[in-house]
MIKENU-821274 format. One line per field, with one value per residue (C-alpha): x, y, z; residue in three letters; residue number from 1. Coordinates in Angstrom, 3 decimals. Example, Ala and Ser with C-alpha at 12.3 -4.5 7.8 and 13.67 -1.06 7.14 Angstrom:
! residues 2
xx <- 12.300;13.670
yy <- -4.500;-1.060
zz <- 7.800;7.140
resn <- ALA;SER
resi <- 1;2
END
This chain:
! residues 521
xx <- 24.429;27.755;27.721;25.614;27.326;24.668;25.915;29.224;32.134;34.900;36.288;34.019;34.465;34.050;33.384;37.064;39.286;39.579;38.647;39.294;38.167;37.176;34.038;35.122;35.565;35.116;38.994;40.494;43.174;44.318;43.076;43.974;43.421;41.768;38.798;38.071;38.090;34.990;36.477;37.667;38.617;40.428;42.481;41.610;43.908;43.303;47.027;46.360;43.839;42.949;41.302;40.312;39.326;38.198;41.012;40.978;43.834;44.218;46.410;48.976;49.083;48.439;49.067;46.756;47.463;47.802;44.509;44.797;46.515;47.739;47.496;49.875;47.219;50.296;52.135;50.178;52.523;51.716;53.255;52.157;50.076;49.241;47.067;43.753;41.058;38.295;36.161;35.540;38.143;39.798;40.886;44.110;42.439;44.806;44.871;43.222;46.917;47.932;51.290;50.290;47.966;46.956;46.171;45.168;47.479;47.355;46.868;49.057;48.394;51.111;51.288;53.123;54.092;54.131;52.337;55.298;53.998;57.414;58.397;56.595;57.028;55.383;52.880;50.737;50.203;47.475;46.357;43.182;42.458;39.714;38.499;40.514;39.159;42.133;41.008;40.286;41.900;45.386;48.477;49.144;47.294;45.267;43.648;40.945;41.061;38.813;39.824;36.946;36.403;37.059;36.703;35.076;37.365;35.557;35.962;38.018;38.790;41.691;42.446;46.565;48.286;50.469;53.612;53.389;52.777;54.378;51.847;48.580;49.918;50.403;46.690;44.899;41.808;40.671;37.009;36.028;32.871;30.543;27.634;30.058;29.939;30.775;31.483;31.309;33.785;32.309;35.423;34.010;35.374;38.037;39.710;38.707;36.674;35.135;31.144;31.755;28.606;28.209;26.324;25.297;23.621;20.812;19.192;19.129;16.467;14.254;12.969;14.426;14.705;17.501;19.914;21.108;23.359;24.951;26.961;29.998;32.286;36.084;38.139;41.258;42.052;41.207;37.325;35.138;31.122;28.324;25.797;22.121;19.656;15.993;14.203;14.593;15.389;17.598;19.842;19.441;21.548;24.573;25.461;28.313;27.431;30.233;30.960;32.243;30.384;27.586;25.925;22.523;21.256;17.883;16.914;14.530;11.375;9.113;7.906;11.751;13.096;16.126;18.169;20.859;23.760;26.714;30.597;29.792;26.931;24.071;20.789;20.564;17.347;14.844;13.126;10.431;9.164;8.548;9.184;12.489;15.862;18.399;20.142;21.880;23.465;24.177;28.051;27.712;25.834;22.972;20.344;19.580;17.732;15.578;14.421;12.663;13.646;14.041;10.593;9.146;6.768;9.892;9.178;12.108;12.054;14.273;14.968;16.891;19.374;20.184;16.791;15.251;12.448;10.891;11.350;9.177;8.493;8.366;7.505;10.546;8.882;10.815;13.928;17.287;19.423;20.033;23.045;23.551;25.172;28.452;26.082;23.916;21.128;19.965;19.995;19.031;17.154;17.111;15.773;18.904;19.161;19.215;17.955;14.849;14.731;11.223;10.733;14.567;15.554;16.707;14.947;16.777;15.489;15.671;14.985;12.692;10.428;10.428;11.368;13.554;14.539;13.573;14.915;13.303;15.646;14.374;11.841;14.267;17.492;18.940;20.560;22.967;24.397;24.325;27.038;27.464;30.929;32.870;34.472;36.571;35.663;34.467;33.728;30.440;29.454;26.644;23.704;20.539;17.858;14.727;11.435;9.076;9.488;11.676;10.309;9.878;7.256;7.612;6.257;6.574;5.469;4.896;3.198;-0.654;-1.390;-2.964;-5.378;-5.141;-7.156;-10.098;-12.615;-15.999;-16.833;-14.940;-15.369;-18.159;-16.555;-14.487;-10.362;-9.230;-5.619;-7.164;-7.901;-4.038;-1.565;1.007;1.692;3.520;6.004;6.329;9.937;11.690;14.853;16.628;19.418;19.630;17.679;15.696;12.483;13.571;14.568;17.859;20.759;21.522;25.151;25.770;25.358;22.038;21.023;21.621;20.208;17.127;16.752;17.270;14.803;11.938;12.881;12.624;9.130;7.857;8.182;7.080;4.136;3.364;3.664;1.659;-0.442;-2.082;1.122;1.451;-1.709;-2.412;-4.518;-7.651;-10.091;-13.705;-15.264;-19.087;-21.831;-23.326;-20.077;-19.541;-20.427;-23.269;-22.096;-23.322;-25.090;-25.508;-29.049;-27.860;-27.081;-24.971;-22.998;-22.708;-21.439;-18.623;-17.567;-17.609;-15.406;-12.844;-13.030;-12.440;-9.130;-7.612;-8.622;-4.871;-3.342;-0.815;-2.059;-5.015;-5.003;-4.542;-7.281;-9.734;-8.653;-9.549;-12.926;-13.325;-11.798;-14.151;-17.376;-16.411;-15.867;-19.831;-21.044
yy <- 0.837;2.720;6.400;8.960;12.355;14.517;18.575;18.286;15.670;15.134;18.662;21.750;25.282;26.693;30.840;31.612;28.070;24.739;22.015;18.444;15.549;12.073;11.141;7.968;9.998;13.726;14.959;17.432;16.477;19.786;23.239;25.998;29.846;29.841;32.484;32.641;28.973;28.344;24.730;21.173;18.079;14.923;13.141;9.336;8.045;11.310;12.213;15.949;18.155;20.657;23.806;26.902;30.352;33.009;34.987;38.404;40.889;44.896;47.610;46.925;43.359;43.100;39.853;38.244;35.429;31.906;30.558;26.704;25.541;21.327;20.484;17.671;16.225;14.619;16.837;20.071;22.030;23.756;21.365;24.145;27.085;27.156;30.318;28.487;31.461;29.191;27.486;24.498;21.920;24.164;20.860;18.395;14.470;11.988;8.439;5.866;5.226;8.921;8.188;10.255;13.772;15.970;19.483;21.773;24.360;26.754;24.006;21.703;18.719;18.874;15.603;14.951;12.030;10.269;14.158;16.190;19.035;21.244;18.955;18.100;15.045;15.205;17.125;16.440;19.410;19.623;23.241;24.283;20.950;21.821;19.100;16.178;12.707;10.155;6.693;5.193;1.690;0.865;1.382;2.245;5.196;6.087;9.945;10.774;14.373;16.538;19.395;21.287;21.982;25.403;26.913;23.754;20.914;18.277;18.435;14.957;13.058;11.177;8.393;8.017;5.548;7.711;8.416;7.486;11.235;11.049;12.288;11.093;7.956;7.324;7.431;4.296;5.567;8.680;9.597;12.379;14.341;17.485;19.162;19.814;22.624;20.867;17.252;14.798;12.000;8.851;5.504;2.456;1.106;-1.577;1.365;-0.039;2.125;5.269;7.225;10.985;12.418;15.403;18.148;21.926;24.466;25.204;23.079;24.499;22.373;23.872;19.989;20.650;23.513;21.508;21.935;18.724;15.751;12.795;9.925;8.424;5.520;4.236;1.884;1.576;-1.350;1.196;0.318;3.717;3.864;6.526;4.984;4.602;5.439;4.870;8.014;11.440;13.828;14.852;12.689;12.833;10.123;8.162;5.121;2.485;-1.318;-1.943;-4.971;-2.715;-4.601;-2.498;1.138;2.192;5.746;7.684;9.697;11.001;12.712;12.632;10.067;9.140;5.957;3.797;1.026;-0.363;-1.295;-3.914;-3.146;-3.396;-0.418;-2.800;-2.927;-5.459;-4.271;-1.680;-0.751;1.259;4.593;6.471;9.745;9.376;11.218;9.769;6.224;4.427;1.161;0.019;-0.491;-4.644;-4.110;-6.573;-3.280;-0.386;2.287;4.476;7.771;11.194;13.769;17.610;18.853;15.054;13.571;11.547;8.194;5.039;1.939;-0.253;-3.591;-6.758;-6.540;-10.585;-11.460;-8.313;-8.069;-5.137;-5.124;-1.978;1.379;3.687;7.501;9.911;13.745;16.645;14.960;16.824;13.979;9.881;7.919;4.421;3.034;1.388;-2.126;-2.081;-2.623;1.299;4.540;7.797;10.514;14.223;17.650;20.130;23.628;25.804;23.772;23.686;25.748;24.020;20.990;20.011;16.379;13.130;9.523;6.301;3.372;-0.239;-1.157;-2.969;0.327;0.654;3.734;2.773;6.229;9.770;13.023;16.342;19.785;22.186;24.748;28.141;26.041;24.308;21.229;21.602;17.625;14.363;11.755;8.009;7.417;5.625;2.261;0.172;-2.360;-5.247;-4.365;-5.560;-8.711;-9.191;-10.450;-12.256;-9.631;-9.690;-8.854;-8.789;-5.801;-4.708;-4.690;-0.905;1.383;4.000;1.799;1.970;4.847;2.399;4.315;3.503;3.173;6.709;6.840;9.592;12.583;12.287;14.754;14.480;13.740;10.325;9.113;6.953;5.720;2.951;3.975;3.935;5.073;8.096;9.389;8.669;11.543;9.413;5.851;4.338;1.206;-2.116;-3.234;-5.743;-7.882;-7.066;-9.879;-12.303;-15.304;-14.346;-14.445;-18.267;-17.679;-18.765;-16.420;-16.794;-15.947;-13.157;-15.531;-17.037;-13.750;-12.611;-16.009;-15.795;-12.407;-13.325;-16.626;-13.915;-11.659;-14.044;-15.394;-12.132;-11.702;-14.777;-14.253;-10.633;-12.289;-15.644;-15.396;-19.079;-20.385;-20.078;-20.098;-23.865;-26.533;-26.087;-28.922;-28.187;-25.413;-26.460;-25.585;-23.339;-21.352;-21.659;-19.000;-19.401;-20.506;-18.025;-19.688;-18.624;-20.369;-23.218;-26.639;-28.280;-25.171;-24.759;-28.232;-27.648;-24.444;-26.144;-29.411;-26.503;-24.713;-27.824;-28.927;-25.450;-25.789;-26.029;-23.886;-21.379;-18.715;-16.693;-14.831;-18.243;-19.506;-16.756;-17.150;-20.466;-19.740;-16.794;-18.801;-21.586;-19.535;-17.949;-21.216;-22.692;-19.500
zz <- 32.555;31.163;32.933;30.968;31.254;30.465;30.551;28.643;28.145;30.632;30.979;31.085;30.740;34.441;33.831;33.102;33.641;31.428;34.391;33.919;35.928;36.680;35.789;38.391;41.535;40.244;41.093;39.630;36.952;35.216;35.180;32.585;32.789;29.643;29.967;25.856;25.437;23.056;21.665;23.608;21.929;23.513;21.866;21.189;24.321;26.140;26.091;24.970;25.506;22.437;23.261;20.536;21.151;18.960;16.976;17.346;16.843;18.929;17.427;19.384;18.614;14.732;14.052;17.321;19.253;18.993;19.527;19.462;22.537;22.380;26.211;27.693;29.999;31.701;32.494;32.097;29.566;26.643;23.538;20.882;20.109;16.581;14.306;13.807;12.056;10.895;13.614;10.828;10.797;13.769;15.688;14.111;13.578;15.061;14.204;17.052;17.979;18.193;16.132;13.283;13.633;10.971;10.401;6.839;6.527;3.652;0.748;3.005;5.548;7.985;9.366;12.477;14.872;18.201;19.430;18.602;17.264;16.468;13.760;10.669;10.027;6.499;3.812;1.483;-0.889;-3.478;-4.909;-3.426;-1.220;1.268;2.850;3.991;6.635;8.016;8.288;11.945;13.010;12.976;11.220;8.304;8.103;5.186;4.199;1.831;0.475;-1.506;-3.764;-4.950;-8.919;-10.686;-14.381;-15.603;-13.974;-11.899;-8.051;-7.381;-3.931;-4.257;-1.171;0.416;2.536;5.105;3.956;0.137;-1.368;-4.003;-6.802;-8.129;-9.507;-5.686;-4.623;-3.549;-5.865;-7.565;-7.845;-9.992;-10.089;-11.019;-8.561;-5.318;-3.422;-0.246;0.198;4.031;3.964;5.787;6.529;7.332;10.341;8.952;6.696;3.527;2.026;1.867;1.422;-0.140;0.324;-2.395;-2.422;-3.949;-2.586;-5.473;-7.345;-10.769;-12.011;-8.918;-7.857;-4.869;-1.932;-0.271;-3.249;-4.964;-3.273;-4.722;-3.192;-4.207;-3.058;-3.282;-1.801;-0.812;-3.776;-6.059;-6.995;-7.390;-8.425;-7.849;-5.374;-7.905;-5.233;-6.108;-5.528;-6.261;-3.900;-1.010;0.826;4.896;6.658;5.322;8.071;7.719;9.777;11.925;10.047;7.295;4.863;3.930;4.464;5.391;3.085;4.078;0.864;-1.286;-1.315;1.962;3.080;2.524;1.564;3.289;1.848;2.621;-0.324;0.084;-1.140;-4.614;-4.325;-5.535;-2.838;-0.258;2.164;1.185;4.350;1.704;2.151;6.123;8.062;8.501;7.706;10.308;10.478;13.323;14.178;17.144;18.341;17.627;13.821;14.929;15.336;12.788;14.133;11.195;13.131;12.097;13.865;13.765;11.730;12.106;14.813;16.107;14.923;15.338;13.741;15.182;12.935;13.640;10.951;10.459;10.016;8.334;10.845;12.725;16.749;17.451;16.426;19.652;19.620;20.663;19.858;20.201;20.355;19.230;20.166;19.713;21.108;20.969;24.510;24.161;25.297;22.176;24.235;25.573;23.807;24.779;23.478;24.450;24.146;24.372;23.647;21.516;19.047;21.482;24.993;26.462;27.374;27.813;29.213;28.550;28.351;28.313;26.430;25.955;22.178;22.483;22.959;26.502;28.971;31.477;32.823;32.515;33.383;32.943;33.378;35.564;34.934;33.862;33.015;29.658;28.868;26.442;25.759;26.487;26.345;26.852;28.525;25.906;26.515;24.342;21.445;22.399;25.780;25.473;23.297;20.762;22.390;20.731;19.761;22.288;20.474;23.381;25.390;28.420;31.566;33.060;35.633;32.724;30.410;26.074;23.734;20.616;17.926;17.736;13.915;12.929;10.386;7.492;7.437;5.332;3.981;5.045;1.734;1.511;5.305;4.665;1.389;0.999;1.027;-2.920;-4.060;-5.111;-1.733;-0.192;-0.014;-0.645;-1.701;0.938;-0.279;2.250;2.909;0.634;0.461;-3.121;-1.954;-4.941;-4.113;-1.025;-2.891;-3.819;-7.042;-8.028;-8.865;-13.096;-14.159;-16.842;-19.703;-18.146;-17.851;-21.717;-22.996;-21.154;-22.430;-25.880;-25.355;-24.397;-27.012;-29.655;-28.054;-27.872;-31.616;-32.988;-30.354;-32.348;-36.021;-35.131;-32.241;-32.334;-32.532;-28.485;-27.612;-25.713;-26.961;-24.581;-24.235;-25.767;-24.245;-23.241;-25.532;-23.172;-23.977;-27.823;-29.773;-32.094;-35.748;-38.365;-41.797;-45.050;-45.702;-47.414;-45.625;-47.746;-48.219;-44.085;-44.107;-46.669;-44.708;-41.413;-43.195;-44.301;-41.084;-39.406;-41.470;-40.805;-37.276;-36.357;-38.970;-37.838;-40.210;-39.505;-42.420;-44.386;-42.436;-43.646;-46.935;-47.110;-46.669;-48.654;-51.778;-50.853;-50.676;-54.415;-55.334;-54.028;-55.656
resn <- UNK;UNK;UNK;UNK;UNK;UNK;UNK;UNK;UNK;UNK;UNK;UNK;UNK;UNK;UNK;UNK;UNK;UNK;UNK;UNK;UNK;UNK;UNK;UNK;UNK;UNK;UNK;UNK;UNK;UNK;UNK;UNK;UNK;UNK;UNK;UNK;UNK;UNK;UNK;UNK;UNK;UNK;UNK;UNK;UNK;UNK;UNK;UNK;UNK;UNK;UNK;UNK;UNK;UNK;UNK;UNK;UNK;UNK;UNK;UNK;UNK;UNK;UNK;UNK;UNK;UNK;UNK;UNK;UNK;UNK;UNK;UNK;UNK;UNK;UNK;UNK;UNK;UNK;UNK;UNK;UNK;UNK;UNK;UNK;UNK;UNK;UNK;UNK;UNK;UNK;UNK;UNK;UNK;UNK;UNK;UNK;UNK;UNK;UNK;UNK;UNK;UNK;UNK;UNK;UNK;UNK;UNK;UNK;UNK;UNK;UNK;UNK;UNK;UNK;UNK;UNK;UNK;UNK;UNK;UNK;UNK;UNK;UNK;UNK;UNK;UNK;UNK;UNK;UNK;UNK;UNK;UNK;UNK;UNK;UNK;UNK;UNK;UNK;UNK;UNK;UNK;UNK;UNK;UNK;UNK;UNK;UNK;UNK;UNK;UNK;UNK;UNK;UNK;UNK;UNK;UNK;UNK;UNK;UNK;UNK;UNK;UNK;UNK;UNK;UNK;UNK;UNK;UNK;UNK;UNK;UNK;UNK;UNK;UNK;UNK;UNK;UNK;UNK;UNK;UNK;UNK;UNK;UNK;UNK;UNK;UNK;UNK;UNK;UNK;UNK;UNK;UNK;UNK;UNK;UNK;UNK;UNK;UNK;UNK;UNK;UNK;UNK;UNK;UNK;UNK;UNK;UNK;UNK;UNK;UNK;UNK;UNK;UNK;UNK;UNK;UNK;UNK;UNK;UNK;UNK;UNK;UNK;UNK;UNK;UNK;UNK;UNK;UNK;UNK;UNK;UNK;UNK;UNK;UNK;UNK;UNK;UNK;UNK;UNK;UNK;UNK;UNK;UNK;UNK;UNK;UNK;UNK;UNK;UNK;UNK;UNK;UNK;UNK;UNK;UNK;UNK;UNK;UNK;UNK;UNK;UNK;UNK;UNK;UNK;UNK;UNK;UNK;UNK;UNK;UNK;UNK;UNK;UNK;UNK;UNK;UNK;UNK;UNK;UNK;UNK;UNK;UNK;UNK;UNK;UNK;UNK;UNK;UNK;UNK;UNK;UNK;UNK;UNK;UNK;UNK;UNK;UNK;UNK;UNK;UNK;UNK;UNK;UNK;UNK;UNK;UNK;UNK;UNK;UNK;UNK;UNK;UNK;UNK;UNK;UNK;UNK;UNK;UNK;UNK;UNK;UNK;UNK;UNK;UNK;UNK;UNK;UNK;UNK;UNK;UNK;UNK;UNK;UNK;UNK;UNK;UNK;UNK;UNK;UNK;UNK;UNK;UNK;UNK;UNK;UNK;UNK;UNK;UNK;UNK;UNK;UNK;UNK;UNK;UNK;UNK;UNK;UNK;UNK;UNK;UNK;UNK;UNK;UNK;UNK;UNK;UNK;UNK;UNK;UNK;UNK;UNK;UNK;UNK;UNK;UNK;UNK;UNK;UNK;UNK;UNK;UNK;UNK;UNK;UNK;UNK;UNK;UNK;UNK;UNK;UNK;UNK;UNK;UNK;UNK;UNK;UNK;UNK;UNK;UNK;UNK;UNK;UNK;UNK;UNK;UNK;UNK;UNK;UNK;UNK;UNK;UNK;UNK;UNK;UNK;UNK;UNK;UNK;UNK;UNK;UNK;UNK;UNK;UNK;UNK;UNK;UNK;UNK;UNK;UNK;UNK;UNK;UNK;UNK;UNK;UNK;UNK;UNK;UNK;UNK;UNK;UNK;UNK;UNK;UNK;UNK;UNK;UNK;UNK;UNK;UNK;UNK;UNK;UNK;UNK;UNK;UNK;UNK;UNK;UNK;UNK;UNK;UNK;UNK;UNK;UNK;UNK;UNK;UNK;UNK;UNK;UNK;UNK;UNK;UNK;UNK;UNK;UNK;UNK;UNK;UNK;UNK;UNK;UNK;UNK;UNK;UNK;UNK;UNK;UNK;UNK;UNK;UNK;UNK;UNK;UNK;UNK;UNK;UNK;UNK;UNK;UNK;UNK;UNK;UNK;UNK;UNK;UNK;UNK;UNK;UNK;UNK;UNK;UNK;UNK;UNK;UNK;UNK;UNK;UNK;UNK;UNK
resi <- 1;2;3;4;5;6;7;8;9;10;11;12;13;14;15;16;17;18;19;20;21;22;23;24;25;26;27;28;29;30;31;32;33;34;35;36;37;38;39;40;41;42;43;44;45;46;47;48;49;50;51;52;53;54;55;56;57;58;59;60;61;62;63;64;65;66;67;68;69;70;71;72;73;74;75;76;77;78;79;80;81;82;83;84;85;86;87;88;89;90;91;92;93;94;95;96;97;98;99;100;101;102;103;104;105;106;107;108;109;110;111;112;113;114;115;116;117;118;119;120;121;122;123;124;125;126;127;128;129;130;131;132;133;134;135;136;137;138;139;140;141;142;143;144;145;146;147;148;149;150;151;152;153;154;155;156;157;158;159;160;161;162;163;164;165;166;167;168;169;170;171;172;173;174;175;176;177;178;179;180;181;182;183;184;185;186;187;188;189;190;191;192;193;194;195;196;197;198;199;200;201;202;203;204;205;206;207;208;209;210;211;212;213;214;215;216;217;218;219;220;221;222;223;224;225;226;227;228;229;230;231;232;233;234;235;236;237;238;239;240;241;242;243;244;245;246;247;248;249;250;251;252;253;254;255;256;257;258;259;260;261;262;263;264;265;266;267;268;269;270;271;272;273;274;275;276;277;278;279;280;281;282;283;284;285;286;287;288;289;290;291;292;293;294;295;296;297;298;299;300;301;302;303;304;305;306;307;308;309;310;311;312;313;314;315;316;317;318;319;320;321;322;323;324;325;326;327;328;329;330;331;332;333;334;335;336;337;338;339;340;341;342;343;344;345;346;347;348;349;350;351;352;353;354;355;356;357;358;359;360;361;362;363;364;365;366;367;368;369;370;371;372;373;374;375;376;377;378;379;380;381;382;383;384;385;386;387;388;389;390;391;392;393;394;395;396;397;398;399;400;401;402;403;404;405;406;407;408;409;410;411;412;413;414;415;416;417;418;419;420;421;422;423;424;425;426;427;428;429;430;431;432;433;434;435;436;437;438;439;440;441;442;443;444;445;446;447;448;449;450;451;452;453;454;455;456;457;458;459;460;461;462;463;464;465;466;467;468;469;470;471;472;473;474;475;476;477;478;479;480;481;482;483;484;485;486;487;488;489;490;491;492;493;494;495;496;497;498;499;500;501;502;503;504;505;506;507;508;509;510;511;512;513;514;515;516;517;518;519;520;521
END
């Protein structure tokens, strides 16, 4: 298995000194006198080494002191010190080459290149942007940024290729929307597109304690929509596959639903309704992981994503943590503080359910993080998903099916709808033409409408007219013919009845014999 580094990433914070080292042999590569230091952040080649502290300001010193340091991991110098206030967005996103970085300054993105952090190489300014993602994978860079709304105007996020900033007429796409307080920009892993997850605080309406959320999507060749999701209620997890070709959204109402959407926003999967708020793929995209955790019992539900198909459902409680390993075959789960202080530790899993290693902290001592080592794409090929499960002493923790809680009242009753708390939905493939029925084209689609339209009316205004030709029911079953006393007059009514048998008028049909009986009278 990859290394798991489980009390902080590759450099630590050692009572008063920055301390980096090699997770290979454990030697010391720098060390900085950095006693405040309450941030770290590599970047992606590990070239510099960003470290923030708290700003404060003295009487004597007014204005404070720089309080983002850019570490040459190389060399050991200081490349800048910057004014950094806000702990949120306090670190500058570089792109997976490191030729272009970014930091929001003041209305402003200062981007700059190759690490050299004197010059700025360019800016981006927009009045009141806030929020602001670059895209991962090569060159050219691409950045997605969101400027909140004010006195009535829509919030917007707007998507550039690096260095075209030359106006709005510039963007790659424009997305405009109401109910944003706060938005989280999501980039699929190719670059071509982007999830803006929206949301407000309150929820006027009161449906909802968790305020209101919406989800949005644009791409970089300029296509925009607002995601339809199927249930009311908040949204917990947004996931992209690896393949870039869909994304995976937990929402709604407890017991929450998940379903996953391709490029053009329309559902693929619907995994229906479970305690779950968190999704997770695996590195390869073959394995989705569904998981409640936080205020749920802890329940995964790992699914082969090719064939649609469950592989297990183990039981993870009072987990705070879940990490895919670089293989795509092991995770691991943990129990850190502060979200919880008891009970901290760290399991290791295959996924096919099974525990293949388990570490409990010390009685009187926290664990604060855990971390697979990272390795490069493609280090590790897809391999064929295994439903039987892994081989272990520690054994599997798949979820026994638990039966409801029922009144004393109902136990000895037989289970109706009435007596469920909720009504739980199965799983189901929305892809056109899984259930065998073939795809129609737009026009197929209207005419087949119209065709059952039309037969629904002429259905309404002459019932008999589709009803089929039955054989003779058996005299057992025929109703008993009524008589008015008279034979001859039963055998005229029953001559008329019989050459209106296959009229396609009721009411002609009654008048028939109405006229003929005035008519024998």
């Amino acid at each position: 298995l990859p290394e798991l580094l489980h009390h902080s990433c590759h450099a630590h914070v050692l009572f008063v000194r920055v301390t980096v080292v090699k997770v290979a042999d454990g030697s010391q590569v720098r060390s900085f006198d950095l006693p405040k230091t309450a941030m770290l952040e590599f970047s992606p080649l590990n070239t510099v080494l960003a470290t923030w502290q708290v700003y404060s300001k003295t009487q004597d010193n007014p204005q404070g002191d720089a309080n983002l340091q850019l570490w040459d991991l190389k060399t050991g110098t200081c490349l800048k010190a910057l004014y950094q206030k806000k702990v949120q967005g306090w670190c500058p996103s570089w792109s997976d080459d490191e030729k272009i970085a970014v930091r929001s300054v003041n209305n402003e993105l200062h981007f700059f290149e190759n690490n050299d952090f004197i010059n700025i190489a360019n800016k981006l300014h927009l009045q009141k942007v806030s929020e602001f993602m670059l895209s991962p994978g090569s060159q050219p860079s691409k950045v997605a940024v969101y400027v909140p709304g004010s006195k009535g105007a829509p919030s917007f996020v707007r998507l550039y290729q690096y260095p075209n900033f030359g106006g709005p007429t510039c963007a790659l796409a424009n997305k405009s929307f109401f109910k944003a307080d706060r938005v989280t920009m999501l980039w699929n892993k190719k670059a071509t597109a982007v999830l803006v997850q929206a949301s407000i605080e309150v929820d006027k309406t009161g449906a909802s304690y968790y305020g209101e959320q919406t989800l949005h999507y644009l791409a970089t060749n300029g296509e925009t929509a607002a995601v339809q999701l199927q249930k009311n209620g908040p949204i917990y997890d947004v996931a992209w596959s690896p393949s870039s070709t869909e994304f995976c959204v937990v929402y709604g109402f407890m017991p929450a639903k998940a379903t996953v959407y391709n490029l053009k926003c329309d559902p693929v999967f619907d995994f229906g309704t479970g305690p779950r708020n968190a999704v997770y793929y695996s590195p390869q995209g073959h394995i989705l992981v569904l998981a409640g955790f936080g205020n749920l019992r802890g329940q995964m539900e790992v699914w082969d994503v090719k064939k649609w198909k469950q592989v297990s459902k183990p039981q993870v409680p009072d987990s705070t943590h879940f990490a895919w390993c670089p293989d795509g075959e092991h995770v691991v789960t943990s129990t850190c503080a502060p979200r919880l202080r008891v009970s901290n530790g760290y399991k290791i899993w295959h996924y096919t359910g099974t525990v293949l290693y388990k570490q409990d902290t010390p009685t009187g001592t926290e664990l604060w993080e855990t971390v697979w080592q990272p390795f490069p794409d493609g280090t590790f090929p897809e391999r064929p998903v295994k439903y039987q499960a892994a081989p272990s002493e520690l054994g599997s923790t798949e979820a026994k099916p638990a039966q409801a809680y029922r009144p004393p009242a109902l136990r000895n009753k037989p289970v109706t709808a009435s007596s469920k708390l909720h009504e739980e939905e199965p799983p189901q493939n929305m892809r056109p033409g899984a259930t065998g029925d073939k795809q129609l084209s737009k026009t197929a689609l209207k005419n087949q409408k119209k065709r059952e339209a039309k037969k629904a009316a002429k259905q309404e205004i002459n019932p008999d007219a589709l009803e089929p030709q039955s054989d003779p029911s058996p005299a057992s079953n025929a109703q008993p013919e009524t008589s008015c006393g008279d034979p001859e007059t039963d055998k005229k009514i029953k001559s008329v009845k019989k050459v209106t048998k296959h009229s396609h008028c009721l009411l002609l049909r009654s008048y028939c014999i109405s006229w003929w009986l005035k008519y024998l009278q």
